[in-house]
Biopython code that builds the backbone (N, CA, C, O; Angstrom):
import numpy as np
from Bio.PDB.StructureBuilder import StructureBuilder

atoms = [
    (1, "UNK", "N", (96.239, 93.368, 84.533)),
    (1, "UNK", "CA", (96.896, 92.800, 83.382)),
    (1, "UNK", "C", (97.354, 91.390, 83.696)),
    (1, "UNK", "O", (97.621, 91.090, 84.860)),
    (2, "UNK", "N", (97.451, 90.554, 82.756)),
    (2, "UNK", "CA", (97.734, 89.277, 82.944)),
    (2, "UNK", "C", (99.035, 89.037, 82.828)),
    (2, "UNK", "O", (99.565, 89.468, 81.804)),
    (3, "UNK", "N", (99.853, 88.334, 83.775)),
    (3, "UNK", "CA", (101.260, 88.346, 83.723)),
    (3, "UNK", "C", (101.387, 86.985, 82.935)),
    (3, "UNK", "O", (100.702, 85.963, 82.924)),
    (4, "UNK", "N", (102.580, 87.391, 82.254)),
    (4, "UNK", "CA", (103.108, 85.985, 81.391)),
    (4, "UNK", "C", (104.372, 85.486, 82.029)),
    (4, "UNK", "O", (105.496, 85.892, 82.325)),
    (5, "UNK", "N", (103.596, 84.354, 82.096)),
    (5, "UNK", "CA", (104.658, 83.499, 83.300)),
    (5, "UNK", "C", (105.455, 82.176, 82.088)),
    (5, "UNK", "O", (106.544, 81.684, 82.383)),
    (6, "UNK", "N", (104.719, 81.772, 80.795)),
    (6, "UNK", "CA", (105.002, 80.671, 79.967)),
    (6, "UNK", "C", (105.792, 80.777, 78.897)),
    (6, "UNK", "O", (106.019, 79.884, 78.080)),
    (7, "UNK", "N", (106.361, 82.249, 78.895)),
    (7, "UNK", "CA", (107.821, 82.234, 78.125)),
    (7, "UNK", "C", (109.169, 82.432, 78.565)),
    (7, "UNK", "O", (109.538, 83.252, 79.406)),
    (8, "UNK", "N", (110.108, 81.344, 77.719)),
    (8, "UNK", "CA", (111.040, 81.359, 77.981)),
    (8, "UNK", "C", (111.872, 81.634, 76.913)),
    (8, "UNK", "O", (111.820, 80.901, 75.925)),
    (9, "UNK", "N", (112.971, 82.998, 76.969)),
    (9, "UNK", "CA", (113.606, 83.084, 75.978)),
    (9, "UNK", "C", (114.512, 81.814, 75.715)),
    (9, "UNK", "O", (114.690, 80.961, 76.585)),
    (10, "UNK", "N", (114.931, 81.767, 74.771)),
    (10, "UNK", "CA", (116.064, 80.963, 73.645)),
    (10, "UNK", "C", (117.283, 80.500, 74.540)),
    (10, "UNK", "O", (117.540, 81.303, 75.437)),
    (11, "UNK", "N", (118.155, 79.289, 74.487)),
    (11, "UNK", "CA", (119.399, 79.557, 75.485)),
    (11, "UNK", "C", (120.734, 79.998, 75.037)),
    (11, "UNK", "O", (121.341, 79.820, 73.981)),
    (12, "UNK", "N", (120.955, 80.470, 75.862)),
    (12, "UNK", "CA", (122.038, 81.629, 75.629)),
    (12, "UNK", "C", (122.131, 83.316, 76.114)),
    (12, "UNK", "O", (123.095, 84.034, 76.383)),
    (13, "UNK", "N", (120.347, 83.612, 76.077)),
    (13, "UNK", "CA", (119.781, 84.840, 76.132)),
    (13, "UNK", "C", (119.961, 85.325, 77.440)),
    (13, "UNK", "O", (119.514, 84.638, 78.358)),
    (14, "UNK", "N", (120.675, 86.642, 77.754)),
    (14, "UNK", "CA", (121.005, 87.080, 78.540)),
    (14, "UNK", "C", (120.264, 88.184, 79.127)),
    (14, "UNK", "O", (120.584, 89.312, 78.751)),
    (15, "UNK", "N", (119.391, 88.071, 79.926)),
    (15, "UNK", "CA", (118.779, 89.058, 80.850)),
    (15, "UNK", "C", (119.043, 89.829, 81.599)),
    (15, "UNK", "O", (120.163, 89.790, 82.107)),
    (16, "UNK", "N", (117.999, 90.958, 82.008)),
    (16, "UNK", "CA", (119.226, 92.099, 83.068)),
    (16, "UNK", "C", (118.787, 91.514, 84.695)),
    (16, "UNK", "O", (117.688, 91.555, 85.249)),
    (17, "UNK", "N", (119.595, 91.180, 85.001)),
    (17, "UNK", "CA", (119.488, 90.616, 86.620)),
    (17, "UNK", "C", (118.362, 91.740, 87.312)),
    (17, "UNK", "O", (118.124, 92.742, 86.639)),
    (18, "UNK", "N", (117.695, 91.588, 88.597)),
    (18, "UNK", "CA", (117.265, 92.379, 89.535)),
    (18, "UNK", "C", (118.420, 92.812, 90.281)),
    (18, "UNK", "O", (118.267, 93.998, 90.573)),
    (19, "UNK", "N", (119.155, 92.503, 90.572)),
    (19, "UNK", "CA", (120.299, 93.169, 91.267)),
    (19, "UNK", "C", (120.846, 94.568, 90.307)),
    (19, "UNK", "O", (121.111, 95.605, 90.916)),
    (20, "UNK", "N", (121.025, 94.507, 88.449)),
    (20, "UNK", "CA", (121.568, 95.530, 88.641)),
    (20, "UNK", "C", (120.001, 96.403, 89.116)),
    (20, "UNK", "O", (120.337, 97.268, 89.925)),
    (21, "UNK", "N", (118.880, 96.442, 88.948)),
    (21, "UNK", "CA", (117.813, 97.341, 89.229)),
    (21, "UNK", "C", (118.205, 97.927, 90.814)),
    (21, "UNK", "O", (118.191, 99.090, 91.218)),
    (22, "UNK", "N", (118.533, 96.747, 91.488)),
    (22, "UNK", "CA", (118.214, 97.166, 93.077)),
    (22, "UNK", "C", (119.601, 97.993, 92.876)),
    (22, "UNK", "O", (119.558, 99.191, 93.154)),
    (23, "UNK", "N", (120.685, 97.505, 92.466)),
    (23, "UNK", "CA", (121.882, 98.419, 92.351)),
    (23, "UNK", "C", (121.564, 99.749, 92.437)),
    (23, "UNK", "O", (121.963, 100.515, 93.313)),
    (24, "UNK", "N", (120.738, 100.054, 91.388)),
    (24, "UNK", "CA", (120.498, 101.671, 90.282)),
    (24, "UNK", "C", (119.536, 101.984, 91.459)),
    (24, "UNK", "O", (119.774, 103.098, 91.924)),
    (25, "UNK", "N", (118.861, 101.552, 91.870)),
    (25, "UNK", "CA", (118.143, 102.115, 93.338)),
    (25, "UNK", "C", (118.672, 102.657, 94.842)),
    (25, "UNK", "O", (118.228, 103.592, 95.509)),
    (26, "UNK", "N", (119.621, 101.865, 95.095)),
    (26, "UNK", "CA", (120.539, 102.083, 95.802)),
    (26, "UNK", "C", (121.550, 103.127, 95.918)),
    (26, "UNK", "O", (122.109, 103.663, 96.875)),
    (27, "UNK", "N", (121.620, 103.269, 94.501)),
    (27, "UNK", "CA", (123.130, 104.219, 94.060)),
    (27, "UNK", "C", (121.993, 105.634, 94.175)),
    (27, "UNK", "O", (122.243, 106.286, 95.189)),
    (28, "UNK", "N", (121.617, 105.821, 93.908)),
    (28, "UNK", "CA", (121.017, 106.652, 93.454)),
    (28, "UNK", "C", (119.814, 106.916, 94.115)),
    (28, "UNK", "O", (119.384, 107.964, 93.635)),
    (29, "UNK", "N", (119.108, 106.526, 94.915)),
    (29, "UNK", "CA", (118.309, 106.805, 95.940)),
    (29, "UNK", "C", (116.621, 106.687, 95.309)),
    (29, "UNK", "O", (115.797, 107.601, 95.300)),
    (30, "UNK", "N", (116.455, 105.458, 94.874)),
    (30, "UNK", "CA", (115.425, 105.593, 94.158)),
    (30, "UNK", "C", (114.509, 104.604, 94.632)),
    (30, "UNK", "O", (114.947, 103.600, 95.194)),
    (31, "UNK", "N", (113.035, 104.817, 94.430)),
    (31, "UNK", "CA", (112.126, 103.769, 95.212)),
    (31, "UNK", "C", (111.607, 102.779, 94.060)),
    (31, "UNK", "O", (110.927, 101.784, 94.310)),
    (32, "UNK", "N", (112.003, 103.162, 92.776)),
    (32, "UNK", "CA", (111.466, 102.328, 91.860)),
    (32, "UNK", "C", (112.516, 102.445, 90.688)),
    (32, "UNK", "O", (112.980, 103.512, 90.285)),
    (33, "UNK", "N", (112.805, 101.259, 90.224)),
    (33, "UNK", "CA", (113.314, 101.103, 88.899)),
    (33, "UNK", "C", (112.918, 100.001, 87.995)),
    (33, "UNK", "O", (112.762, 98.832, 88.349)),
    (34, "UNK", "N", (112.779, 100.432, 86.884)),
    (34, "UNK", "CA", (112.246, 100.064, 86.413)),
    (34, "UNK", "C", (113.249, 99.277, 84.754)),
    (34, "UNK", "O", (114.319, 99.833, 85.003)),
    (35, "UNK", "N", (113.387, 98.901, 84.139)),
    (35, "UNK", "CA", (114.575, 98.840, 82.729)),
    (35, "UNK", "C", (113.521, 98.121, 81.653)),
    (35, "UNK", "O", (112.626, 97.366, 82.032)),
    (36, "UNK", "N", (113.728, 98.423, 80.435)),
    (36, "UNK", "CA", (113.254, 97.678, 79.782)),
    (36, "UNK", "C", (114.115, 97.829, 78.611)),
    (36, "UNK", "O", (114.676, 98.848, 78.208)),
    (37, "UNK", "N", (114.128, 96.434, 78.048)),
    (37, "UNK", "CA", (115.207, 96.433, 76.860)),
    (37, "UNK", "C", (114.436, 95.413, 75.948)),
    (37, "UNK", "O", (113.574, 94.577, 76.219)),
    (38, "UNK", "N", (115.149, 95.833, 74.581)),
    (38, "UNK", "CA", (114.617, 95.163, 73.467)),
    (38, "UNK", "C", (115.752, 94.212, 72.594)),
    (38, "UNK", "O", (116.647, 94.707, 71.908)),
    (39, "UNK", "N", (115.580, 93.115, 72.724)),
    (39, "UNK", "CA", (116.774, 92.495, 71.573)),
    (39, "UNK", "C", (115.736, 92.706, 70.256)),
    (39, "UNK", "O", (114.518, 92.885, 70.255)),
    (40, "UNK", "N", (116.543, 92.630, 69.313)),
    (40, "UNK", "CA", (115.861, 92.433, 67.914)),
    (40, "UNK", "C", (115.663, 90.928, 67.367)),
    (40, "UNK", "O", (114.570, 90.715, 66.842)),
    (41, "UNK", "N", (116.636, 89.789, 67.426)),
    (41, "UNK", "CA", (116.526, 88.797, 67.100)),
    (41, "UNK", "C", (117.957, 88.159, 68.431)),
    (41, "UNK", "O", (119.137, 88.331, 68.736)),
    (42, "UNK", "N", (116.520, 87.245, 68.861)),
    (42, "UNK", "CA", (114.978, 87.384, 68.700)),
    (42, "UNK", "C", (114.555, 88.080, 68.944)),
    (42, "UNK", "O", (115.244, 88.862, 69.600)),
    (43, "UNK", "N", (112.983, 88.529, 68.675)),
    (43, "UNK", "CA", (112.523, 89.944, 68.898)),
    (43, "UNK", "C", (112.120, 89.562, 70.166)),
    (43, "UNK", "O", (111.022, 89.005, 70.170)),
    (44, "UNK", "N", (112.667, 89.687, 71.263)),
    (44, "UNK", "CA", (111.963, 89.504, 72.469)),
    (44, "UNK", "C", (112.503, 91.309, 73.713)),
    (44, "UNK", "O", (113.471, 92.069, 73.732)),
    (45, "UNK", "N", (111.529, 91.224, 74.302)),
    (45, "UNK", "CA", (111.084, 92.091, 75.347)),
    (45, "UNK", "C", (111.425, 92.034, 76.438)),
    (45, "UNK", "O", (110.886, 91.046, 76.937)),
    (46, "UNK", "N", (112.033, 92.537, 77.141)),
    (46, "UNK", "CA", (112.660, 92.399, 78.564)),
    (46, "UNK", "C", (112.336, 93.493, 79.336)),
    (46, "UNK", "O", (112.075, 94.645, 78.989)),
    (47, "UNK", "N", (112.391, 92.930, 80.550)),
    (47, "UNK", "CA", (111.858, 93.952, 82.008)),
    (47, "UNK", "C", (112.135, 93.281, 82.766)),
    (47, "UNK", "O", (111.855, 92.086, 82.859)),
    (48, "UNK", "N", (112.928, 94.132, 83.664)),
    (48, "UNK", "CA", (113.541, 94.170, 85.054)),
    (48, "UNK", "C", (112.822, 95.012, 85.873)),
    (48, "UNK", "O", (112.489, 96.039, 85.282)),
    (49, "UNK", "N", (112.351, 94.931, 87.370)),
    (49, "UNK", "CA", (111.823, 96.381, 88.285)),
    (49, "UNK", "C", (112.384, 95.517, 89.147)),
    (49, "UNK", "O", (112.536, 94.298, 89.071)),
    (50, "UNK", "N", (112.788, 96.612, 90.310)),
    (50, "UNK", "CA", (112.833, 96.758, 91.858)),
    (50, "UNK", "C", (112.234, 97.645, 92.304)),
    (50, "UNK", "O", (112.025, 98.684, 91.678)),
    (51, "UNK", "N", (111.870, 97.442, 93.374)),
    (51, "UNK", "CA", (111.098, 98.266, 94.284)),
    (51, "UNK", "C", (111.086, 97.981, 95.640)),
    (51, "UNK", "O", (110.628, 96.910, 96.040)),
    (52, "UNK", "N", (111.606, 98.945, 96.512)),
    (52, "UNK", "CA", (111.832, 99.164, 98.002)),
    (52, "UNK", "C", (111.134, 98.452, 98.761)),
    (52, "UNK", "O", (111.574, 97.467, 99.356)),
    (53, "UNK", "N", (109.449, 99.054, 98.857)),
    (53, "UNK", "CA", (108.577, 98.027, 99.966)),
    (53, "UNK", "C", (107.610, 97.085, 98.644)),
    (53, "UNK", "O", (107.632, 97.037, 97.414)),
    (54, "UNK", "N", (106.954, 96.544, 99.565)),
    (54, "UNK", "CA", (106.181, 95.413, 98.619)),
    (54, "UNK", "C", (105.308, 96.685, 97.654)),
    (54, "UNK", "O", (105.539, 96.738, 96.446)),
    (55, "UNK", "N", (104.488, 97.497, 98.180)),
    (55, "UNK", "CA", (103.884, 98.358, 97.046)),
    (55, "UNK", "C", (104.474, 98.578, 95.944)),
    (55, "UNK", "O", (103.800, 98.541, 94.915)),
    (56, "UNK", "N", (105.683, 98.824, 95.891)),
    (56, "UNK", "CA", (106.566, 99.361, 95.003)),
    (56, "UNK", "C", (107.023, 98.678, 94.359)),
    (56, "UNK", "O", (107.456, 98.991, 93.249)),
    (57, "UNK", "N", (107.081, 97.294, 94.951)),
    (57, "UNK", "CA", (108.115, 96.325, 94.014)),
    (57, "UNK", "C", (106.459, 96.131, 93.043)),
    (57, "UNK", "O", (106.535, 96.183, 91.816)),
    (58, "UNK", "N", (105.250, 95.945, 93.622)),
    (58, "UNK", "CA", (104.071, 96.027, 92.883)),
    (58, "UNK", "C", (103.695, 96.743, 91.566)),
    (58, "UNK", "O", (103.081, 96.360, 90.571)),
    (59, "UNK", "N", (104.383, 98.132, 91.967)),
    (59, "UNK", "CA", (104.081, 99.288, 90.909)),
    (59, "UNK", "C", (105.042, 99.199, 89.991)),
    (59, "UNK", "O", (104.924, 99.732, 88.888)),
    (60, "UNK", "N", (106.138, 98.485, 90.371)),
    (60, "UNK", "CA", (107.029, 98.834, 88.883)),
    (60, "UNK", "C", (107.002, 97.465, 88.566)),
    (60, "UNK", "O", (107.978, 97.343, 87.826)),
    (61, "UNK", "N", (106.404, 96.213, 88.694)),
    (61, "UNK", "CA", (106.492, 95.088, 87.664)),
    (61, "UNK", "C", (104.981, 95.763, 87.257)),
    (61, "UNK", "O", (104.669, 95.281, 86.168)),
    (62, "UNK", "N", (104.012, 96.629, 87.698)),
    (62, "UNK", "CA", (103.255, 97.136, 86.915)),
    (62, "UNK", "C", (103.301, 97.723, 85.709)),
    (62, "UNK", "O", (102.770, 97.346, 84.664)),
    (63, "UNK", "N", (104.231, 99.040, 85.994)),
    (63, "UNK", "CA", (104.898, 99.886, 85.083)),
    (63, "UNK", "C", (105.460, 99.022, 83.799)),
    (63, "UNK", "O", (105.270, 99.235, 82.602)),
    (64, "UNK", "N", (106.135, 98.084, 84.375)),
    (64, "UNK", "CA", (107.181, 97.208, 83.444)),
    (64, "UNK", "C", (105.797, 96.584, 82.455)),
    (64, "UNK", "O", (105.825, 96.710, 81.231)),
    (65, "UNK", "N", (105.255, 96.274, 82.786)),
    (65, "UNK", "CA", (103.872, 95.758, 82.033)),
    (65, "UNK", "C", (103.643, 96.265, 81.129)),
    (65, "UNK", "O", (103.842, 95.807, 80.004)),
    (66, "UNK", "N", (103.054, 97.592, 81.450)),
    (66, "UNK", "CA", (102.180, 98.725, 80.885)),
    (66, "UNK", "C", (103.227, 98.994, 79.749)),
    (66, "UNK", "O", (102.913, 98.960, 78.559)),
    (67, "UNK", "N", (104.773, 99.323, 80.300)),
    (67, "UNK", "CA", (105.374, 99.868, 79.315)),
    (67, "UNK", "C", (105.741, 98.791, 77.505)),
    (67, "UNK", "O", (105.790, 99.169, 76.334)),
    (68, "UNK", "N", (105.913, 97.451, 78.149)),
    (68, "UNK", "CA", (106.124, 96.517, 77.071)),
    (68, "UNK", "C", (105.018, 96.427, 75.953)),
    (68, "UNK", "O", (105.175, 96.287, 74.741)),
    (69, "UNK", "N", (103.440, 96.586, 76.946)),
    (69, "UNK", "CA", (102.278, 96.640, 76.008)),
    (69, "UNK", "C", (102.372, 98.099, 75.400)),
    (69, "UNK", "O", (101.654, 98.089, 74.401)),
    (70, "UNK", "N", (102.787, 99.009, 75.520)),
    (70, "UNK", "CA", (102.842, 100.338, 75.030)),
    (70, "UNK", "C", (103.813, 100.392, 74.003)),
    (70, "UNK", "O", (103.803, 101.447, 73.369)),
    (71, "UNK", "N", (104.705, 99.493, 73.641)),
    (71, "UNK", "CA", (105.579, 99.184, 72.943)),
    (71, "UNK", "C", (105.280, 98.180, 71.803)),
    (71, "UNK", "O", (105.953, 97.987, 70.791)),
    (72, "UNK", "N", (104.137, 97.586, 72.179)),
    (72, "UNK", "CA", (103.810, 96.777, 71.112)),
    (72, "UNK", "C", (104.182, 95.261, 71.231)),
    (72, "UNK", "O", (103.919, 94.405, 70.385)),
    (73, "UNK", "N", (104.765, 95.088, 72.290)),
    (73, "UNK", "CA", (105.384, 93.625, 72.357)),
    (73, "UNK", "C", (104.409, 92.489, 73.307)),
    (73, "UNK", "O", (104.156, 92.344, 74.503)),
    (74, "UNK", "N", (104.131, 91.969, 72.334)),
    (74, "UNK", "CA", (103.306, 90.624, 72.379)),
    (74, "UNK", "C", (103.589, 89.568, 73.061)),
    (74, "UNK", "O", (104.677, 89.052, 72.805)),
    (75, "UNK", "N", (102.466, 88.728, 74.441)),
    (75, "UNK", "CA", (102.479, 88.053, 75.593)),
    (75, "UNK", "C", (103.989, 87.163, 75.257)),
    (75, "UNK", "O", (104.849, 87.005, 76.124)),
    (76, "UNK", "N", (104.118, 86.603, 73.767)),
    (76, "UNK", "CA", (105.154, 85.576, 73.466)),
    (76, "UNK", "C", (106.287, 85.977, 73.333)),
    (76, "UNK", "O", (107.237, 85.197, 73.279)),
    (77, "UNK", "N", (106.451, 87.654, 73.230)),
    (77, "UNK", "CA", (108.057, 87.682, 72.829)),
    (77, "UNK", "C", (108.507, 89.122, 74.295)),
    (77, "UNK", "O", (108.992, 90.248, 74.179)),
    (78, "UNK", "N", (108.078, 88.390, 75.432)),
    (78, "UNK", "CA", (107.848, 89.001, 76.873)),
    (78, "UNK", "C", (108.553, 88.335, 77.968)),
    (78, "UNK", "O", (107.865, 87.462, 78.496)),
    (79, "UNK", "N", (109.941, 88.515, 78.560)),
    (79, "UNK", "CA", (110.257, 88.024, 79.448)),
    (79, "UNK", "C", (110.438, 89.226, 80.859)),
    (79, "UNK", "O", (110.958, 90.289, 80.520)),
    (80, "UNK", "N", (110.163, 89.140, 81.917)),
    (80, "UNK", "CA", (110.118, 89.892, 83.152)),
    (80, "UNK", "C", (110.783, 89.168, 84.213)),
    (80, "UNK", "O", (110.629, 87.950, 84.304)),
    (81, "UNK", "N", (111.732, 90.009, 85.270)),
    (81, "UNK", "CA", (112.286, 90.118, 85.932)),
    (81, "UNK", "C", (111.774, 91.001, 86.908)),
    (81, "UNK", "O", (111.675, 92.220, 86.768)),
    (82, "UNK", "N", (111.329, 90.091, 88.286)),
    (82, "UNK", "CA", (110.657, 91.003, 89.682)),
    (82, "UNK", "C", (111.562, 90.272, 90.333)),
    (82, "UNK", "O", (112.084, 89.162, 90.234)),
    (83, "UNK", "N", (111.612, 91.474, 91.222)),
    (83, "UNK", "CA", (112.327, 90.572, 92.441)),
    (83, "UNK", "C", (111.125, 90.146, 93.195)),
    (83, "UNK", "O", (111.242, 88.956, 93.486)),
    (84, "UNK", "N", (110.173, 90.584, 93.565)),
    (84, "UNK", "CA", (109.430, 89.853, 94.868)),
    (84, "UNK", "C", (108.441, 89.117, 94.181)),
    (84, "UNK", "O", (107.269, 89.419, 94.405)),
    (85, "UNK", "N", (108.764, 87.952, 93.165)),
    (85, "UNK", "CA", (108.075, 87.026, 92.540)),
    (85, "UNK", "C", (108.903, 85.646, 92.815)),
    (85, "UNK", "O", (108.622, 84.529, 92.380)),
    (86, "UNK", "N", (110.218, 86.092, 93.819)),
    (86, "UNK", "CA", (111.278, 85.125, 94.105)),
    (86, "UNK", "C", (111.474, 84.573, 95.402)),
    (86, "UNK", "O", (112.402, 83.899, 95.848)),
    (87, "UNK", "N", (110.180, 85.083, 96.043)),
    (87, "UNK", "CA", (110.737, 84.556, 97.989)),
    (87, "UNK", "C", (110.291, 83.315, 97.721)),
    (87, "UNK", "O", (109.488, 82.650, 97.066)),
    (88, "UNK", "N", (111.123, 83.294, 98.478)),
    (88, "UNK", "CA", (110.644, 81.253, 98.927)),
    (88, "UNK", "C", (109.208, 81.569, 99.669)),
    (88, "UNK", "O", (108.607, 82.641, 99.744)),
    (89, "UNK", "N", (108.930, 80.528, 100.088)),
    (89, "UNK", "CA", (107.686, 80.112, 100.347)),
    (89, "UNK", "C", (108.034, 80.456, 102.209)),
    (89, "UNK", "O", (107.186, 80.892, 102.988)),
    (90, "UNK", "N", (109.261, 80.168, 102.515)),
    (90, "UNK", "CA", (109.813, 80.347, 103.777)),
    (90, "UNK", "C", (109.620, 81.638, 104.221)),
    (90, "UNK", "O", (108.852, 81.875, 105.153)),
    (91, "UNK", "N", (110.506, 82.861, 103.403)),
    (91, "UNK", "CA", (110.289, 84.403, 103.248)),
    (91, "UNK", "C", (109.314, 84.725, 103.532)),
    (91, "UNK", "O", (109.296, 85.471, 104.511)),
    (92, "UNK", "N", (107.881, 84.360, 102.849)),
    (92, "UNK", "CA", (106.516, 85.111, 102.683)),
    (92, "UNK", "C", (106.122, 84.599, 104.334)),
    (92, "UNK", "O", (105.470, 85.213, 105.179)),
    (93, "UNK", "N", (106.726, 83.367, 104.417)),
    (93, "UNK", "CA", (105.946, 83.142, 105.918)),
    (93, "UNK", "C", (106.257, 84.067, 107.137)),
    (93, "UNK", "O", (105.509, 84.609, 107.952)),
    (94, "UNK", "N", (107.991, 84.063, 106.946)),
    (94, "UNK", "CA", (108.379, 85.185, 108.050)),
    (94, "UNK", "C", (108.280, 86.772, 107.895)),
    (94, "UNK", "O", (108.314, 87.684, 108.721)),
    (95, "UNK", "N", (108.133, 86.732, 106.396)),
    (95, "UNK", "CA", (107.341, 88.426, 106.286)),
    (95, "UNK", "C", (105.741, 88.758, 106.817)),
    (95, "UNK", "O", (105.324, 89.851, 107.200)),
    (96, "UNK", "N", (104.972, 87.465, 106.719)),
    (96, "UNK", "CA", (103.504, 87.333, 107.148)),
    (96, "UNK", "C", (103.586, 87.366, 108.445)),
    (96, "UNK", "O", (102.809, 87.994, 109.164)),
    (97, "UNK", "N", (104.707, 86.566, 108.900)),
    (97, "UNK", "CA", (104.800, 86.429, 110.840)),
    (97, "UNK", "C", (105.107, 88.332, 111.526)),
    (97, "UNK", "O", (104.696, 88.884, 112.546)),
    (98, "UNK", "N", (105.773, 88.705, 110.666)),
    (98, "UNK", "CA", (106.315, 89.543, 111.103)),
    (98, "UNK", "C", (105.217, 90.881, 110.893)),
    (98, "UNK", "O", (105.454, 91.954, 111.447)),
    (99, "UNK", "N", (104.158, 90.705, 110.143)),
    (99, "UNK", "CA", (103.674, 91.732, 110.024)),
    (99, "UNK", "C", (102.651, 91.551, 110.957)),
    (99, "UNK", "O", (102.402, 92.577, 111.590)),
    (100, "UNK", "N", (102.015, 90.624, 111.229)),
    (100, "UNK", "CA", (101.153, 90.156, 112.063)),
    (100, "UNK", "C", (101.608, 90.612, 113.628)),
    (100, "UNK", "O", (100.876, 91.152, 114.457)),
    (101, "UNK", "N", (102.573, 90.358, 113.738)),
    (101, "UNK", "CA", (103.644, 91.078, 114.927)),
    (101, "UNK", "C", (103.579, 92.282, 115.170)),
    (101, "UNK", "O", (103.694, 92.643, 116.342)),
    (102, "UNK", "N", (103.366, 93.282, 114.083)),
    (102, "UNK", "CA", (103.231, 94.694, 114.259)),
    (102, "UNK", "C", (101.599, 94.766, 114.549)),
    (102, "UNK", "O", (101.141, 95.291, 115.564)),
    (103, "UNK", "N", (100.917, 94.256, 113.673)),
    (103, "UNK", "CA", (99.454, 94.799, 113.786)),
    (103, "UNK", "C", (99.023, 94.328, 115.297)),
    (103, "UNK", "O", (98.077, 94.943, 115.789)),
    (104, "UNK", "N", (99.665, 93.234, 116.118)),
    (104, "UNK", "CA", (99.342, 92.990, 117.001)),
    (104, "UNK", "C", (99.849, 94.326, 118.217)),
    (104, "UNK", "O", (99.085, 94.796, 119.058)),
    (105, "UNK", "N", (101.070, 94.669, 118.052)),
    (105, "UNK", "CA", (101.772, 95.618, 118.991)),
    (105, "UNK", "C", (100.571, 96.930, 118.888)),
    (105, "UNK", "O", (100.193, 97.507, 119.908)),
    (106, "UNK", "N", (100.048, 97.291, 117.487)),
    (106, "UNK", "CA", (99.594, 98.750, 117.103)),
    (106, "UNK", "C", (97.938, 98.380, 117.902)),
    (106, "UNK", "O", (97.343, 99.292, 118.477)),
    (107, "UNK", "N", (97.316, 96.888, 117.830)),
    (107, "UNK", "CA", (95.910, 96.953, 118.175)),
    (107, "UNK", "C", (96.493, 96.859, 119.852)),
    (107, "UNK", "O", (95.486, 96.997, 120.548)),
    (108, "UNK", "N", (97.833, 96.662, 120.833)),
    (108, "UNK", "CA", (98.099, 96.824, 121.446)),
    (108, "UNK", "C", (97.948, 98.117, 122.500)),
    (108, "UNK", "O", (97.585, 98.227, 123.671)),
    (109, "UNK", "N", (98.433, 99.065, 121.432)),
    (109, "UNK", "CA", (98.602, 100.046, 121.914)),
    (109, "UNK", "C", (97.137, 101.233, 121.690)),
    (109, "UNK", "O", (96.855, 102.176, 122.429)),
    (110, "UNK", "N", (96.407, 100.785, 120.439)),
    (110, "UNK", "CA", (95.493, 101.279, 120.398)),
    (110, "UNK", "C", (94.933, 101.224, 121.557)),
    (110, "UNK", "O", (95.271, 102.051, 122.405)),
    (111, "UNK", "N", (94.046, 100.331, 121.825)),
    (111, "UNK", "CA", (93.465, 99.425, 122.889)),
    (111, "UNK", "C", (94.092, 100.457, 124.448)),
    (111, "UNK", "O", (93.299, 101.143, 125.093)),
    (112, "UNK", "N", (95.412, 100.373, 124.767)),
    (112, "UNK", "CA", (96.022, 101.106, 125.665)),
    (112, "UNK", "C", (95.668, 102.899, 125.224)),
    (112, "UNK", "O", (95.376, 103.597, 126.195)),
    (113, "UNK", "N", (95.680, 103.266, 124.505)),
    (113, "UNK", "CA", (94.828, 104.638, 124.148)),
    (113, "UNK", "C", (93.200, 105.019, 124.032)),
    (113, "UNK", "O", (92.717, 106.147, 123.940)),
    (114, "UNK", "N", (92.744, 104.181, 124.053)),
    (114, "UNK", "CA", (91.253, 104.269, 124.510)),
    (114, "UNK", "C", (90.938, 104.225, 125.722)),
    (114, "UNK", "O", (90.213, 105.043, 126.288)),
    (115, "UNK", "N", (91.675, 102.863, 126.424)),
    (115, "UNK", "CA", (92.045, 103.192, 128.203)),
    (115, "UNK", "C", (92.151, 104.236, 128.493)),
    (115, "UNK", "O", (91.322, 104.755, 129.241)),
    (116, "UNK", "N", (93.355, 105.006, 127.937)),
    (116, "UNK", "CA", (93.282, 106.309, 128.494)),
    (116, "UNK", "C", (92.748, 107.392, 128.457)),
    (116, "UNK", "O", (92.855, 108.165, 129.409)),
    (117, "UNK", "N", (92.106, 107.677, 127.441)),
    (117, "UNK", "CA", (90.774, 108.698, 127.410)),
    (117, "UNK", "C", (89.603, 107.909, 127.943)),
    (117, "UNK", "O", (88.745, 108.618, 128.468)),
    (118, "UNK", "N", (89.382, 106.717, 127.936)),
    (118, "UNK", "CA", (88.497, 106.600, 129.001)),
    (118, "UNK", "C", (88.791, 107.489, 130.132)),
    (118, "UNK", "O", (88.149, 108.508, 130.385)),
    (119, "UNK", "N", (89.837, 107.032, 130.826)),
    (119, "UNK", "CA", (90.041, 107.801, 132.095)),
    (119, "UNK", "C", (90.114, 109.783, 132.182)),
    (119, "UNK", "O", (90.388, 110.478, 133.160)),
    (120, "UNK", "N", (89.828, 110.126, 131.055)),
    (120, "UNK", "CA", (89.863, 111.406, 131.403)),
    (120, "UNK", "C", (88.575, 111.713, 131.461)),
    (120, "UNK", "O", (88.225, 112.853, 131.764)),
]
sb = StructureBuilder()
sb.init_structure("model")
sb.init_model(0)
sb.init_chain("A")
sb.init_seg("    ")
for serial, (resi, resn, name, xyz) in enumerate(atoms, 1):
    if name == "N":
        sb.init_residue(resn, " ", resi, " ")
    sb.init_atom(name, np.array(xyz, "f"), 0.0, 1.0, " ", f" {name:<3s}", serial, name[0])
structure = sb.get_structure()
């Protein structure tokens, strides 16, 4: 689905933060949340998701998608709230460093487990 990144509600218009989502996740032990709310005038569409690991934060600005088009609400009267559409450019680097870090430790240890059935 194509995300709409080129609307901006009206000023004044008050959105539901990602924090309360991560809140309602937190409290409550949940890997996905998801909110969607409707003002009438303007008729605009709102969605908030959080989600725990990156998959998740994936699946519920998915969900959040699916559900607004299931509702009938049109690319223009569509505003969304992700949290992991917000790292800095800094974030993604030290989340990239850091994962790279693991896959290196795991082809580490792989590598050290083939050694050892070699030897048997």
């Amino acid at each position: 689905m194509k995300r709409n990144k080129k609307f901006e509600p009206p000023p004044g218009y008050k959105s539901v933060p990602v924090a309360v989502a991560k809140e309602i996740a937190e409290k409550h032990d949940k890997d996905i949340v998801i909110i969607v709310c409707f003002q009438q005038e303007p008729a605009i569409f709102h969605g908030t998701s959080y989600g725990r690991s990156v998959r998740d934060k994936v699946l519920a600005a998915d969900m959040i998608e699916r559900c607004m088009v299931a509702a009938g609400a049109e690319p223009e009267t569509r505003k969304m709230n992700e949290d992991f559409r917000f790292k800095t450019e800094a974030e993604w680097a030290k989340e990239k460093e850091q994962l790279c870090d693991k896959i290196k430790a795991l082809e580490i240890e792989v590598s050290k487990a083939k050694e050892f059935m070699r030897k048997l």
